[in-house]
C-alpha positions as CSV (number, residue, x, y, z in Angstrom):
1,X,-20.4,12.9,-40.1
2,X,-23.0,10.0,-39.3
3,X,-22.0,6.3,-38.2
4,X,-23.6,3.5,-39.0
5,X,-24.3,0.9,-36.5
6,X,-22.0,-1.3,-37.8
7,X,-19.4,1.5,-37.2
8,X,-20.4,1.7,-33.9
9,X,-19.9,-2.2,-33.3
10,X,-16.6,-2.1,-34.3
11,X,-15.6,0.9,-32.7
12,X,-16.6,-0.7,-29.4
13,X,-15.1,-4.0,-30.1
14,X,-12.0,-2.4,-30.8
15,X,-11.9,-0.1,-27.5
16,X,-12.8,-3.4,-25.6
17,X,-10.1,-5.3,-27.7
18,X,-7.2,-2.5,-26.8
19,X,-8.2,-1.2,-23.5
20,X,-9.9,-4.7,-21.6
21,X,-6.8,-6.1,-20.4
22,X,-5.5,-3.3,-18.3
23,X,-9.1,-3.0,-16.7
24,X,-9.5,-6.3,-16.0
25,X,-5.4,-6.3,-14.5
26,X,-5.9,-2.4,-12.9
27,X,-9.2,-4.4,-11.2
28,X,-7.8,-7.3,-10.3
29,X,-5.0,-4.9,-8.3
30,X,-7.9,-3.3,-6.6
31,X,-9.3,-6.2,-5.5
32,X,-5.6,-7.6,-4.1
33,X,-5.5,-4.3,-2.3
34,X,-8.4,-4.5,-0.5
35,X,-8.4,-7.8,0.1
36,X,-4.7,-7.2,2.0
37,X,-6.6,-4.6,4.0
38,X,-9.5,-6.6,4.9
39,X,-7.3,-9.5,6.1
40,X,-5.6,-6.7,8.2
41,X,-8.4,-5.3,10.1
42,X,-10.1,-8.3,10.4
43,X,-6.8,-10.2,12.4
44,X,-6.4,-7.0,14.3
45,X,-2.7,-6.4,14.1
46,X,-1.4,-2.9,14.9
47,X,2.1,-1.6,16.1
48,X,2.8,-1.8,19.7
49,X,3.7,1.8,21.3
50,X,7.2,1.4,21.6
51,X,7.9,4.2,24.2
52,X,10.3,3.6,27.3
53,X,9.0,3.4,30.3
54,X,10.6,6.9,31.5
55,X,8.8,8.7,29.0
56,X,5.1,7.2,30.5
57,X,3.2,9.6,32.4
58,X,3.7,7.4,35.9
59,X,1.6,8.8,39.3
């Protein structure tokens, strides 16, 4: 079964038609992710310890 090209070009337009919304939404989630972790490591906030003071290893 042979395709022309003008097959092809549809095909493709179609595929792009159907499926190019959810990339362009699953990248824009990727990019909101990493953004949120960049932001994080770059202002350096991490959880305090919270262990009481009897539990510290005190010479």
């Amino acid at each position: 079964m042979e395709q022309t090209a003008a097959a092809w070009c549809v095909q493709i337009a179609l595929v792009v038609r159907v499926f190019g919304p959810d990339v362009v939404r699953g990248c824009r989630r990727l990019l909101t992710v990493g953004v949120r972790i960049g932001i994080t490591g770059l202002t350096g906030t991490r959880s305090v310890s919270q262990t009481p003071e009897s539990m510290r290893d005190v010479p």
